[in-house]
Structures are given as structure tokens and as C-alpha cells.
N, CA, C and O atoms as a DFTB+ gen file, in Angstrom:
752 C
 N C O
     1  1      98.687      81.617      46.781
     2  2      98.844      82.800      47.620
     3  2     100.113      82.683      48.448
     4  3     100.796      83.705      48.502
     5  1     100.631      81.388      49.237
     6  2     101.966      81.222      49.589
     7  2     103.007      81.850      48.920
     8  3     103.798      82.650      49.418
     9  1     102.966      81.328      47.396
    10  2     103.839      82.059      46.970
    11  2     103.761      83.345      46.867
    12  3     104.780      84.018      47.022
    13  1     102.329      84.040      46.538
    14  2     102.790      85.457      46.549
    15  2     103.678      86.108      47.878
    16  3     104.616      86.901      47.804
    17  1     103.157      85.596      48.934
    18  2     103.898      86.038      49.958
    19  2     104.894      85.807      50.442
    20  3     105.480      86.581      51.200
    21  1     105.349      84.539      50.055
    22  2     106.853      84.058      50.203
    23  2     107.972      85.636      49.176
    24  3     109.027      86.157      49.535
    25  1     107.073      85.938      47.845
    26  2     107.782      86.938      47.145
    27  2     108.256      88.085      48.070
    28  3     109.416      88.459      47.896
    29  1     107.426      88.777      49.159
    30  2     107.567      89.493      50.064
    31  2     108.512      89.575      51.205
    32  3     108.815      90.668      51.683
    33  1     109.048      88.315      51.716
    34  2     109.380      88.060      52.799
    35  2     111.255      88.333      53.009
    36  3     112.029      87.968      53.893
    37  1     111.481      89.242      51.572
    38  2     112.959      89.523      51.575
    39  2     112.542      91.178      51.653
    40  3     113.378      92.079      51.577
    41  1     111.510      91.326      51.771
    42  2     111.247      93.003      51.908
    43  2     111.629      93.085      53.372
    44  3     111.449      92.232      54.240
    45  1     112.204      94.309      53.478
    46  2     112.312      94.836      54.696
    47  2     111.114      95.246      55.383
    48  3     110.165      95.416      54.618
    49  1     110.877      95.457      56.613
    50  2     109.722      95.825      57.051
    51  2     109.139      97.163      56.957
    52  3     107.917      97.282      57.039
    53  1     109.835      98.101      56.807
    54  2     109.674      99.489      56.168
    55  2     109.174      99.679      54.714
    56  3     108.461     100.576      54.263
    57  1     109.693      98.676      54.133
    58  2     109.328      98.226      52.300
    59  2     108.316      98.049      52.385
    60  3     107.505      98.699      51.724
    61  1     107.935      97.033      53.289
    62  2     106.465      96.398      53.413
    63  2     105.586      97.598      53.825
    64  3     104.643      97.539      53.037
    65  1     105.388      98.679      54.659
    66  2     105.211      99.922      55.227
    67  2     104.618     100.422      54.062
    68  3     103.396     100.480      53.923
    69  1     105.617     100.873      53.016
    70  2     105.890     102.099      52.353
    71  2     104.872     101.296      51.171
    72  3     103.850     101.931      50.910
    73  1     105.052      99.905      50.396
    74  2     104.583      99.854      49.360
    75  2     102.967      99.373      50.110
    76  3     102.201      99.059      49.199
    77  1     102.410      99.269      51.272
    78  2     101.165      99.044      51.679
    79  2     100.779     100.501      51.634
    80  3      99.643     100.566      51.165
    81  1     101.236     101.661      51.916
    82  2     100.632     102.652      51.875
    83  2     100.258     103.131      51.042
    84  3      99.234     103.814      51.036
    85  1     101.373     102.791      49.580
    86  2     101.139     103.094      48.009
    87  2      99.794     102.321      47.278
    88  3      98.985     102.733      46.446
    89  1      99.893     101.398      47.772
    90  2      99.157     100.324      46.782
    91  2      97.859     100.029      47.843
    92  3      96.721      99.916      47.386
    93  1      98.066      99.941      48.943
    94  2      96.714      99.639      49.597
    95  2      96.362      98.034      49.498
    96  3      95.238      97.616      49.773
    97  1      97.289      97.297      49.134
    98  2      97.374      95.727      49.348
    99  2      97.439      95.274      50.839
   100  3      98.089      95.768      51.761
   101  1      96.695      94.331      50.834
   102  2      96.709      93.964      52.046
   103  2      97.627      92.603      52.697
   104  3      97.702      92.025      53.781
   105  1      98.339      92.470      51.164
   106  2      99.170      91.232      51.450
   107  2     100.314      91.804      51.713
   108  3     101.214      90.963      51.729
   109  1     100.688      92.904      51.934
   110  2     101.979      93.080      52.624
   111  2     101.545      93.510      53.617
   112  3     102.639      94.039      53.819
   113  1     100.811      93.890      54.717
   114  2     100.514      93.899      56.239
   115  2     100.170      92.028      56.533
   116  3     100.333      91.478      57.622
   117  1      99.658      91.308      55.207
   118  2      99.342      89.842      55.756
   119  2     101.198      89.539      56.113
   120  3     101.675      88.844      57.010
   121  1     101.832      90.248      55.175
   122  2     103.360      89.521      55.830
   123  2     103.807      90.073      56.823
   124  3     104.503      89.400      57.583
   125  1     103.535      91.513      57.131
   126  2     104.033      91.927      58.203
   127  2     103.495      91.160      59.477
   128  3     104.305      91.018      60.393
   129  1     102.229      90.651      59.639
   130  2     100.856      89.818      60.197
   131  2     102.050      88.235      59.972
   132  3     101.843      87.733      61.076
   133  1     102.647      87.660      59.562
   134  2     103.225      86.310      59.729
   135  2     104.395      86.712      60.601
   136  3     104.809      85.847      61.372
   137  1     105.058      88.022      60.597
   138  2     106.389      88.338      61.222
   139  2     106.140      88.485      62.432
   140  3     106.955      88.192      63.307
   141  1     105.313      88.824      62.595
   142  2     105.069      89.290      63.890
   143  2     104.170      88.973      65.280
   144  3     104.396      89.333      66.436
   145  1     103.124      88.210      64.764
   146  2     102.190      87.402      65.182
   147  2     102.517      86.971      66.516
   148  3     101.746      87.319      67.410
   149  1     103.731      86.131      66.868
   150  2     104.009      85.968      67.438
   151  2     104.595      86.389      68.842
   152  3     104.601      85.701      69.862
   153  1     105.193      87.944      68.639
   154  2     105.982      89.019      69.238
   155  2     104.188      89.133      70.100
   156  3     103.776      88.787      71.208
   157  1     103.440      89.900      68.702
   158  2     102.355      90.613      70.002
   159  2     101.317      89.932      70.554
   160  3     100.646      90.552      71.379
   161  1     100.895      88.340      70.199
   162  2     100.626      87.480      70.500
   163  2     101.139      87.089      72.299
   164  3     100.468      86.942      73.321
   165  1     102.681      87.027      72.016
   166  2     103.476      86.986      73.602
   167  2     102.809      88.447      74.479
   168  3     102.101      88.452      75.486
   169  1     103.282      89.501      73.756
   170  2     102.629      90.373      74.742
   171  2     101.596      91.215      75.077
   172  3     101.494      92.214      75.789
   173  1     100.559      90.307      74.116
   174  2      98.740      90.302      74.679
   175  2      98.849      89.550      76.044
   176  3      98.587      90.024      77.150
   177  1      99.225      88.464      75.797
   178  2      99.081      87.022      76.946
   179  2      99.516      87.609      78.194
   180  3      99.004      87.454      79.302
   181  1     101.109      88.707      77.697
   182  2     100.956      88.754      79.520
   183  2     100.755      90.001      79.818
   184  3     101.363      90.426      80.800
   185  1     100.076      90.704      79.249
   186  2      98.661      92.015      79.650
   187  2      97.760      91.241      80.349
   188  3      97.574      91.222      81.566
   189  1      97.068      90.433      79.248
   190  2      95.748      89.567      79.365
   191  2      95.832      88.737      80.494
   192  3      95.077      88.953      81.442
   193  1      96.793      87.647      80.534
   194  2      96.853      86.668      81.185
   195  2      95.687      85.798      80.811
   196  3      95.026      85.264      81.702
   197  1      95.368      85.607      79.410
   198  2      94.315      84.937      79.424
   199  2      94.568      84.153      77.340
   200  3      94.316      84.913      76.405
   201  1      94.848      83.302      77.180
   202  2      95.445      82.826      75.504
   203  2      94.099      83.488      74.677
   204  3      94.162      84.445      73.905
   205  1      93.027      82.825      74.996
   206  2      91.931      83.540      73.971
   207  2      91.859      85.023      74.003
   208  3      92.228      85.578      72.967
   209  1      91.542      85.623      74.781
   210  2      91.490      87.490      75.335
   211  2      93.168      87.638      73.959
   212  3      93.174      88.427      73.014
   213  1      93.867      87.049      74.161
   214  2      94.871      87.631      73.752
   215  2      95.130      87.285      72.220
   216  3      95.783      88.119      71.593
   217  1      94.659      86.060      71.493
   218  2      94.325      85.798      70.439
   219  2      93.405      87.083      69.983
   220  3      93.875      87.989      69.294
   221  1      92.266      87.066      70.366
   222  2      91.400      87.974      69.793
   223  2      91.841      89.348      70.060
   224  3      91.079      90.128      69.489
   225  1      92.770      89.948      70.703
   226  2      93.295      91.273      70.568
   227  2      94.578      91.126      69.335
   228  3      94.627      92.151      68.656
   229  1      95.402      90.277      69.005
   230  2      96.181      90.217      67.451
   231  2      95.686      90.382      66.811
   232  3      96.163      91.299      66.143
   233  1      94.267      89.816      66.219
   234  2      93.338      90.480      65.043
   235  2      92.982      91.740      65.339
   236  3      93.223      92.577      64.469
   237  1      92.501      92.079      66.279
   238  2      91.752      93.343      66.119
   239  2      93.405      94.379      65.891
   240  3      93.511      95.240      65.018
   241  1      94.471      94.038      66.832
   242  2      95.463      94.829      66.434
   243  2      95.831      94.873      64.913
   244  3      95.709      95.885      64.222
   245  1      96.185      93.949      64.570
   246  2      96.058      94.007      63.290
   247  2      95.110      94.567      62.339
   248  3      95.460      95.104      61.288
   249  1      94.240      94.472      62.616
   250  2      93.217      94.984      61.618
   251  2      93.015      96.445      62.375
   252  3      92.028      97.147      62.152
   253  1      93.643      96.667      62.924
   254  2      94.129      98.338      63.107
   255  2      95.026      98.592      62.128
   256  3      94.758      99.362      61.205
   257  1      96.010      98.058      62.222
   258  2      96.969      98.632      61.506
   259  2      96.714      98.691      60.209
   260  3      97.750      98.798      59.553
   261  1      95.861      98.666      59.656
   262  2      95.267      98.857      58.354
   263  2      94.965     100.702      58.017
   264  3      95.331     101.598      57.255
   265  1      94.217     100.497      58.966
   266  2      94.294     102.425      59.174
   267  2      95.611     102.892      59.141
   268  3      96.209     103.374      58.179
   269  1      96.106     102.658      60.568
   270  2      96.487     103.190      61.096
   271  2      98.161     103.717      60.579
   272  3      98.838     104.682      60.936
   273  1      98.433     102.592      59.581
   274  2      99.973     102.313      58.909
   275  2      99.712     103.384      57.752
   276  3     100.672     103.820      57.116
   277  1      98.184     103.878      57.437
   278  2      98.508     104.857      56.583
   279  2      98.458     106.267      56.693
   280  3      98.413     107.155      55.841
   281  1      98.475     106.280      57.923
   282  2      98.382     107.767      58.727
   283  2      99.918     108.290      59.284
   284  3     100.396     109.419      59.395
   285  1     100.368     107.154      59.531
   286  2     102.048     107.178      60.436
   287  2     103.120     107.295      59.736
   288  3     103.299     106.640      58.709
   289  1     103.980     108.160      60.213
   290  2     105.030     108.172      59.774
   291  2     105.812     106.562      60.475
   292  3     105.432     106.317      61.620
   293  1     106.653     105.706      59.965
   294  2     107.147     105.044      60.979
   295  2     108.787     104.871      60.489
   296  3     109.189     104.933      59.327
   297  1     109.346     104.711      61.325
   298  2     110.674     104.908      60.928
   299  2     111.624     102.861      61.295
   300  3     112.344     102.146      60.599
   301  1     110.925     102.696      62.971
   302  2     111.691     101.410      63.223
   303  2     109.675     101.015      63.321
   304  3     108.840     101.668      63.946
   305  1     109.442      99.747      62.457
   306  2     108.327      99.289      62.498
   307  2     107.946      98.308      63.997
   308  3     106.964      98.337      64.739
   309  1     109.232      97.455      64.020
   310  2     109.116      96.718      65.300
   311  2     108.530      97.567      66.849
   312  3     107.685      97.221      67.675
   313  1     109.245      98.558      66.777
   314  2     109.473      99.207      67.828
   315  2     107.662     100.130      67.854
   316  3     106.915     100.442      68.781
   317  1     107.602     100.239      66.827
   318  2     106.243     101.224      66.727
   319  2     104.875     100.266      67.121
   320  3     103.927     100.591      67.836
   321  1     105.093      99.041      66.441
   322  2     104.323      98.050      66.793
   323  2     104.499      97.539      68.266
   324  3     103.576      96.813      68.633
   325  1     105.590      97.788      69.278
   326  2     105.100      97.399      70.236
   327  2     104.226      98.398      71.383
   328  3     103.632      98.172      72.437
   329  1     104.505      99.616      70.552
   330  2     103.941     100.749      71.480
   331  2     102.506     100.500      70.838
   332  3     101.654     100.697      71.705
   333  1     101.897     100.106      69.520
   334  2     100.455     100.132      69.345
   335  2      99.999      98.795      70.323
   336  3      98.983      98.946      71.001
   337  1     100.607      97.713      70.391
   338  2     100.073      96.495      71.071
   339  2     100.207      97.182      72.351
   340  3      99.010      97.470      72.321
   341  1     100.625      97.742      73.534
   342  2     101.075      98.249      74.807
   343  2      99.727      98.831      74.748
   344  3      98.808      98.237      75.313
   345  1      99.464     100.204      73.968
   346  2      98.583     101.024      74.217
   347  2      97.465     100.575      73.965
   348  3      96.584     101.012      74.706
   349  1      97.089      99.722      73.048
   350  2      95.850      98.869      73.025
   351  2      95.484      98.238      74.108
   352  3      94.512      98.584      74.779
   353  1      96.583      96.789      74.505
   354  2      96.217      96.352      75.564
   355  2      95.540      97.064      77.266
   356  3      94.664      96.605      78.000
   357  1      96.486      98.451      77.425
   358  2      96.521      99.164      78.675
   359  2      95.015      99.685      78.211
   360  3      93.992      99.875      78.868
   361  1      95.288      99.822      76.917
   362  2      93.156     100.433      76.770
   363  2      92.119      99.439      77.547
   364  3      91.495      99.335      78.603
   365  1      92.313      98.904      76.542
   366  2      91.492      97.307      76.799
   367  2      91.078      96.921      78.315
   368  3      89.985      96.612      78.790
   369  1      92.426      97.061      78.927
   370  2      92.357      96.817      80.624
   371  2      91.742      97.515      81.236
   372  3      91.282      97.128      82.310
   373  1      91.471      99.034      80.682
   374  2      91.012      99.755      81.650
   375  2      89.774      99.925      81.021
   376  3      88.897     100.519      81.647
   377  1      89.524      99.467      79.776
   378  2      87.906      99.213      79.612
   379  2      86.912      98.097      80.513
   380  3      85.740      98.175      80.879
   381  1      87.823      97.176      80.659
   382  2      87.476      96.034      81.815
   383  2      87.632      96.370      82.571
   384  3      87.014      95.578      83.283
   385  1      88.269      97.435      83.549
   386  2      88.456      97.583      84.702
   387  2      86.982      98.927      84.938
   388  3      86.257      99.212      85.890
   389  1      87.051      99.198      84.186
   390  2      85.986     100.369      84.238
   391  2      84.326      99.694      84.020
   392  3      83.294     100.261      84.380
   393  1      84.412      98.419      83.375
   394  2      82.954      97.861      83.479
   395  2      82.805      96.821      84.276
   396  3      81.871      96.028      84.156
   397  1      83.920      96.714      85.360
   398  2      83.840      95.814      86.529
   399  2      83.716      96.495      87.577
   400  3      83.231      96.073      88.627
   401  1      84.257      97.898      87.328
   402  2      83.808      98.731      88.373
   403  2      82.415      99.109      88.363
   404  3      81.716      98.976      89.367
   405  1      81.806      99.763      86.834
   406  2      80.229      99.553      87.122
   407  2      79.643      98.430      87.773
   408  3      78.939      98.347      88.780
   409  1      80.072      97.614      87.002
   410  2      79.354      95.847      87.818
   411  2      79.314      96.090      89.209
   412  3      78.222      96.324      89.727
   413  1      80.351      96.069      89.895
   414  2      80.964      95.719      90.863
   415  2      79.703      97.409      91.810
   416  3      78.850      97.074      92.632
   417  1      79.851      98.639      91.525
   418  2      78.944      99.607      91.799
   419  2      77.691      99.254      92.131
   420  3      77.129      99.389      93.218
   421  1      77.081      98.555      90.614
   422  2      75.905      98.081      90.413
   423  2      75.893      96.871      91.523
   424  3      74.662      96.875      91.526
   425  1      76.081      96.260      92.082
   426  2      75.910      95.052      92.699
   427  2      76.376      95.377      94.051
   428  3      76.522      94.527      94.929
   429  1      76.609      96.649      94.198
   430  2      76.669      97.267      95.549
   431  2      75.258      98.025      96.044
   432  3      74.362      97.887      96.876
   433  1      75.557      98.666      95.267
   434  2      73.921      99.505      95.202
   435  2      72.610      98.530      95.012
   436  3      71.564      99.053      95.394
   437  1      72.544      97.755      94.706
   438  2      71.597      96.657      94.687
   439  2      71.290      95.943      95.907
   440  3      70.154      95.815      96.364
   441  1      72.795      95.294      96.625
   442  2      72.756      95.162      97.683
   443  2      72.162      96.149      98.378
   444  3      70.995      96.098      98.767
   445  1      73.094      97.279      98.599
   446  2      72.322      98.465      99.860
   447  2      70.778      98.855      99.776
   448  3      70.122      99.403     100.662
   449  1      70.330      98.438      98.470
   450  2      68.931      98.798      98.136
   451  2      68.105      97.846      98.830
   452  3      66.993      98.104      99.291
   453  1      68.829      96.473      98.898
   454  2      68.110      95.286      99.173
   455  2      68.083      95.671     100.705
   456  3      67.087      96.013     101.343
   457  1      69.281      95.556     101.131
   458  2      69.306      95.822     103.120
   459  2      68.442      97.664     103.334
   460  3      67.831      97.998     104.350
   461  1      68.597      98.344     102.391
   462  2      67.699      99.185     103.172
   463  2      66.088      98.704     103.091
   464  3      65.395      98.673     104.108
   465  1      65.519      98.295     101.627
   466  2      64.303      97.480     102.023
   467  2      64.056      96.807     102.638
   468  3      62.873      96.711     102.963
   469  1      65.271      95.719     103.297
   470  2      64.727      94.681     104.448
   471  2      64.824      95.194     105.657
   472  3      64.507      94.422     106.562
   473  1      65.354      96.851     106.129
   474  2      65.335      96.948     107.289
   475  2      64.462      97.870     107.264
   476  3      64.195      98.389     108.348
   477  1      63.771      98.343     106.067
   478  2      62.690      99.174     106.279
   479  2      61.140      98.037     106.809
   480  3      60.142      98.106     107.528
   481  1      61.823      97.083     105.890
   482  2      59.996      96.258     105.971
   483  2      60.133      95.576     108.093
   484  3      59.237      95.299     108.891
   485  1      61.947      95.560     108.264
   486  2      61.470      95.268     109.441
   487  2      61.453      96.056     110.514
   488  3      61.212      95.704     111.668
   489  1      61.770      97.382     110.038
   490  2      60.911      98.297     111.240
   491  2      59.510      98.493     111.288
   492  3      58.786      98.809     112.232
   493  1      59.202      98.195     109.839
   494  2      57.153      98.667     109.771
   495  2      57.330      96.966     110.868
   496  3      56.955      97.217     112.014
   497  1      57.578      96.144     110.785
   498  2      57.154      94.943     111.276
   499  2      57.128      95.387     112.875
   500  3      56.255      95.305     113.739
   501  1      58.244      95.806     112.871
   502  2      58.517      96.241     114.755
   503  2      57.382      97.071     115.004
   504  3      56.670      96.659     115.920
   505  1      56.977      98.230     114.389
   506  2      56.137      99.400     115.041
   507  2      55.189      98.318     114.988
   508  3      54.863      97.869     116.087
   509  1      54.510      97.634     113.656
   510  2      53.452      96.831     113.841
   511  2      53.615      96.140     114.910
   512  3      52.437      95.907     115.180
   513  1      54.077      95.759     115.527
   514  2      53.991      94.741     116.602
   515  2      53.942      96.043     118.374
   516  3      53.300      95.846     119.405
   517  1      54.823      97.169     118.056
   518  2      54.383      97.711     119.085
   519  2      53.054      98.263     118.802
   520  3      52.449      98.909     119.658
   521  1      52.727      98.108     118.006
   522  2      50.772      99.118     117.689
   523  2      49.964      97.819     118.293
   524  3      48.902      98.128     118.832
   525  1      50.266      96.505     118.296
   526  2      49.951      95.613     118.817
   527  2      49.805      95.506     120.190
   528  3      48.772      95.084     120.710
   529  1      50.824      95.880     120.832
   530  2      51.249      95.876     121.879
   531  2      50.555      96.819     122.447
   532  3      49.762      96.413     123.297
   533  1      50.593      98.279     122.209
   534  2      49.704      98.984     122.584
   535  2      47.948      99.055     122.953
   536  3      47.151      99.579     123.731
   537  1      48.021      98.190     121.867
   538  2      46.155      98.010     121.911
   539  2      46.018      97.432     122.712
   540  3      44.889      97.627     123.163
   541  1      47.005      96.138     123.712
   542  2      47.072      95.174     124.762
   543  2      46.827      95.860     125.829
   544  3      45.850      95.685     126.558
   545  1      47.482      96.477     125.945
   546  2      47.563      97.454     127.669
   547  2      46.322      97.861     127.462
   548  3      45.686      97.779     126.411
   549  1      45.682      98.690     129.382
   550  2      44.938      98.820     129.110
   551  2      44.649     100.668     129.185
   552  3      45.576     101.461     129.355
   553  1      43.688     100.943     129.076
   554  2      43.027     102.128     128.561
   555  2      44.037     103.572     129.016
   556  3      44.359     104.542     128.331
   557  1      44.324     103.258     130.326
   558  2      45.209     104.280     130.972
   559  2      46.588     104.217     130.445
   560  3      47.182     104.902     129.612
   561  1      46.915     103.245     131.136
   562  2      48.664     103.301     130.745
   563  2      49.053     103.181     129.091
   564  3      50.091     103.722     128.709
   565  1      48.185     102.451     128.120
   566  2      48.401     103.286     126.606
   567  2      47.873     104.244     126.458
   568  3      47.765     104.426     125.245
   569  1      47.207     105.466     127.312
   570  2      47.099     107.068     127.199
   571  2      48.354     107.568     127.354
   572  3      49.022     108.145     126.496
   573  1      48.712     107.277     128.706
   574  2      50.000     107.850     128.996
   575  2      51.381     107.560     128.060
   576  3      52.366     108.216     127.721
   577  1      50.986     106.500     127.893
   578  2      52.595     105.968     126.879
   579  2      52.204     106.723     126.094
   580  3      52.502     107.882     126.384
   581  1      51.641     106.608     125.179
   582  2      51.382     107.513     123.593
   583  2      51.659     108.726     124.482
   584  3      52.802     109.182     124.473
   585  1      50.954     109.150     125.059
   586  2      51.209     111.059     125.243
   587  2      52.787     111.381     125.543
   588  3      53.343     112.400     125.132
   589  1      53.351     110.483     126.231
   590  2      55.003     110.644     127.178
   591  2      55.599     110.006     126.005
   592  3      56.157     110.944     125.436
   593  1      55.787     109.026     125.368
   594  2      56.689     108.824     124.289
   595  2      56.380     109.347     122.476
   596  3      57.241     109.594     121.631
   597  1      54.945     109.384     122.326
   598  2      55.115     109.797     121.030
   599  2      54.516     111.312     120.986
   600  3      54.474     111.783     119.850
   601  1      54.179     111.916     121.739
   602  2      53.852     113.469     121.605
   603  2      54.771     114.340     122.931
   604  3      54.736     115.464     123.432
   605  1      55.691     112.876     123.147
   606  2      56.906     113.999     124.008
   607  2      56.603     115.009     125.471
   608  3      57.263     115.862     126.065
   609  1      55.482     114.500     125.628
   610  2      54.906     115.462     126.943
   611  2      55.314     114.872     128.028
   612  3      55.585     113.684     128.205
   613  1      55.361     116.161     129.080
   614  2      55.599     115.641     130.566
   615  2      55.028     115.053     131.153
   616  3      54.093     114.429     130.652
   617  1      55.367     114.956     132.732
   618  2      54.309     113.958     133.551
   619  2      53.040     115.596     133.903
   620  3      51.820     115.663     134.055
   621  1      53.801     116.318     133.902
   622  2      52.547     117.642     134.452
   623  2      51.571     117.880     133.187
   624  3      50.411     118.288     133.250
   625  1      52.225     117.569     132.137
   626  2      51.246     118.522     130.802
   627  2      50.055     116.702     130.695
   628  3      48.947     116.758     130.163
   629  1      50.499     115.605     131.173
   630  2      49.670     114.732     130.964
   631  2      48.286     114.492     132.335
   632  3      47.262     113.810     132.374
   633  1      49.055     115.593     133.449
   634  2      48.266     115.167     133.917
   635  2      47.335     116.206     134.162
   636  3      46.479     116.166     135.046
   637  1      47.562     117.395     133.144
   638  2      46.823     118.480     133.102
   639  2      45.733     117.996     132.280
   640  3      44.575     118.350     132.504
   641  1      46.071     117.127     131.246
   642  2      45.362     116.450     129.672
   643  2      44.210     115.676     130.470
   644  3      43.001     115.890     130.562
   645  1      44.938     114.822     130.940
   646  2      44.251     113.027     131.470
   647  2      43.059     113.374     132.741
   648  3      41.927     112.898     132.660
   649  1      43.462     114.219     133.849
   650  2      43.484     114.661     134.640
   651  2      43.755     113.415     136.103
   652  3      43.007     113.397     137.081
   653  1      44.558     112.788     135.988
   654  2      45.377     111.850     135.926
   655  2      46.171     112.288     137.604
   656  3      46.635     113.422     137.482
   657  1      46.382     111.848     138.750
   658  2      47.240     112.513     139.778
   659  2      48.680     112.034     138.833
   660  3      48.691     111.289     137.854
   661  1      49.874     112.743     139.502
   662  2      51.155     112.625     138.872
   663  2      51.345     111.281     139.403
   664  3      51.241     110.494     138.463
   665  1      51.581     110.666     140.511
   666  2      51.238     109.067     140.731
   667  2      50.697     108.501     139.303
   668  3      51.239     108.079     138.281
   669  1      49.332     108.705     139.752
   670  2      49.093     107.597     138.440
   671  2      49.842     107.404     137.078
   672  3      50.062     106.308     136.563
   673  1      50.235     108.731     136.523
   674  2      50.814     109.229     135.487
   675  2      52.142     108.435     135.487
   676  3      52.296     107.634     134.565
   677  1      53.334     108.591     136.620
   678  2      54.236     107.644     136.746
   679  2      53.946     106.649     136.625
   680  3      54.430     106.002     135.696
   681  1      52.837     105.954     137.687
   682  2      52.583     104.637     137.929
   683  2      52.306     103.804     136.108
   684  3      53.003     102.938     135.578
   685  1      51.151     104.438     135.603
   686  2      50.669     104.226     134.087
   687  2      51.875     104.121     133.119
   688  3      52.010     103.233     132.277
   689  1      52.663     105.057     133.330
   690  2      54.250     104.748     131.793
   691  2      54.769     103.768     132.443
   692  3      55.019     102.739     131.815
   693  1      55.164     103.870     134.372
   694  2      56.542     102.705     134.374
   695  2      55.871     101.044     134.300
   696  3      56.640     100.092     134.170
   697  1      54.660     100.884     134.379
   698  2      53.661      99.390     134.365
   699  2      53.698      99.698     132.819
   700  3      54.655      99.179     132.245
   701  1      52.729     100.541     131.930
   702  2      52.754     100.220     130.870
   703  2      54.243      99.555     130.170
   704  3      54.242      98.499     129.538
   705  1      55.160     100.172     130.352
   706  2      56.413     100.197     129.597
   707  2      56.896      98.567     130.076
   708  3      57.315      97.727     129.280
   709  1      56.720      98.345     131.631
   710  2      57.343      96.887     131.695
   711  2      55.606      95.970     130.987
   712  3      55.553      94.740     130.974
   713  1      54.780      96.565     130.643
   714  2      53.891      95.249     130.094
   715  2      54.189      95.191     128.796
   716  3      54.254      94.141     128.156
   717  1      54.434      96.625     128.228
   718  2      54.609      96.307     126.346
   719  2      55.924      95.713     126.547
   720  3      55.750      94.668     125.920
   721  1      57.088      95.651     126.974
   722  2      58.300      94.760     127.005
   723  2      57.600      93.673     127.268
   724  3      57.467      93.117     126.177
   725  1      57.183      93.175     127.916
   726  2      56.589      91.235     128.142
   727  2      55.529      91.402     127.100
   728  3      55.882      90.575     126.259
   729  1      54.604      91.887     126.713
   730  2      53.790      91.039     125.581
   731  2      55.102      91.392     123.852
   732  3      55.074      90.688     122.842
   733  1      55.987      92.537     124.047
   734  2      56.975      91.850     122.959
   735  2      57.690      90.893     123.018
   736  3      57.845      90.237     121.988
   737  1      58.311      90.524     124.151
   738  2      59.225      89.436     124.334
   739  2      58.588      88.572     124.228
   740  3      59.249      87.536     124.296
   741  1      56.873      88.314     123.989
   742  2      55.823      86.992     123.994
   743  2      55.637      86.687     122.700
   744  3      55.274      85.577     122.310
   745  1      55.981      88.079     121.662
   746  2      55.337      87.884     120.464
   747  2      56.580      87.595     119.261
   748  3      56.532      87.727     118.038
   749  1      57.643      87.171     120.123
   750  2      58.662      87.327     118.759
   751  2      58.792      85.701     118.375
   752  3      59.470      85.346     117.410
């Protein structure tokens, strides 16, 4: 087989072109594939920056040009071949750049999924601990707290409810409120 291809290697590269398109041999793209190897080999590597990544894009380029040499007009082969290696590679990059950006998405959103579950489980933890807290105090001043902080009522509409003097009503939120602060500050 050397020799067959050594027979080739006084063809011009357009020769090589023209009689691969006729004949559909694949030993004149294997010579065009020894000429050149090297050229797009160099400028995979510094797309890639990486020798293997860039090895394995010469074959696949190559084994493009199998198609692709019989679709084209080409006039300077060198020159055409560096625009297919360019446009491959710039593909390539932005196929990696586009599934590092999913990654990179994905492993964001995972995160934020994770911190919104851990700050959900630690607010149920907090209320749990003020529902705790609440049951501590005693009978009056967790009336008044619940009515003044979680149903938003005044000191008059609680003490219309409770029947409560407005004293007590003050007295009951501002004691309750400093006792649920000390039995939380007891329970952390």
C-alpha cells in the first residue's frame, strides 16, 4: 500500500481533489491525509489547547472531508482546508462552551434548590421553636401575642375580644415578647 501511495504523491493537490471525486478512492484523500496531518493537527492544538481533543478532531476532520470534497467546488485546497479545520474547531468550542454552560446552569440551580430547601426547613425549625415558645408563656400574654402579632389587631380590638383593661393588654405583649426572647435565646 506504501507504494500505491508513494504513486500519488507527485499529484498535485487539486489532482488528488478531482480524481477522488471521480473514482471515490479513498487513497487519494489518505494522501491528501499524509500532507496535511500535520498543518491541522498544529491548528486543532491551539483551538483545543489540549494534544488528544486535537488528535481526535484530525480524524473526524478528515473523515469529513470524504463528503464533503464531493460537494465543493475547490480551487486552492490548502487554503479551503484551513477554513474547514477553523470552522470545525470554533464549532466544537462552542459545543463545549454551550454544555458547560448547561453544567455550569445545572449546578447552579441545584445549588439554589439546595439553599432554598435549607432555609425553608430552617424557618419551619424557627416557627417550630416559636410555637414552642408560645405554649411556654402563660395563658394571657400568649392571647395577646397571637391576637397583636399574628391576626394584626390593636390594643382596643384585643381588649374588646379578651376583655382585658388596655394596661393589661400592653402589660401581656411587652412581658410576653421579652419572655419568648429569653426562652429562645435558652433554646438555641
Amino acid at each position: 500500500m506504501n507504494n500505491a501511495t508513494s504513486n500519488y504523491s507527485h499529484f498535485s493537490d487539486n489532482q488528488l481533489v478531482e480524481n477522488y471525486k471521480r473514482s471515490g478512492e479513498k487513497i487519494y484523500v489518505g494522501e491528501l491525509y499524509k500532507r496535511y496531518t500535520h498543518l491541522v493537527l498544529g491548528m486543532c492544538i491551539n483551538y483545543f489547547k489540549d494534544k488528544e481533543m486535537a488528535k481526535d478532531a484530525v480524524i473526524q476532520i478528515f473523515e469529513k472531508l470524504f463528503t464533503e470534497l464531493k460537494k465543493r467546488e475547490i480551487e486552492n485546497f490548502r487554503i479551503w482546508l484551513s477554513f474547514v479545520v477553523r470552522n470545525y474547531c470554533i464549532s466544537e468550542l462552542r459545543k463545549m462552551q454551550t454544555e458547560q454552560e448547561r453544567i455550569l446552569d445545572y449546578q447552579y440551580s441545584s445549588t439554589q434548590q439546595k439553599n432554598e430547601s435549607e432555609e425553608q426547613e430552617n424557618d419551619d425549625k424557627q416557627l417550630e421553636k416559636l410555637e414552642h415558645a408560645l405554649n411556654e408563656l402563660n395563658p394571657f400574654q400568649k392571647k395577646c401575642i397571637e391576637l397583636f402579632y399574628y391576626k394584626n389587631m390593636s390594643y382596643t380590638e384585643i381588649v374588646a375580644i379578651t376583655g382585658y383593661s388596655a394596661n393589661e393588654v400592653k402589660s401581656y405583649i411587652q412581658n410576653g415578647k421579652r419572655n419568648l426572647k429569653m426562652i429562645l435565646t435558652n433554646t438555641k
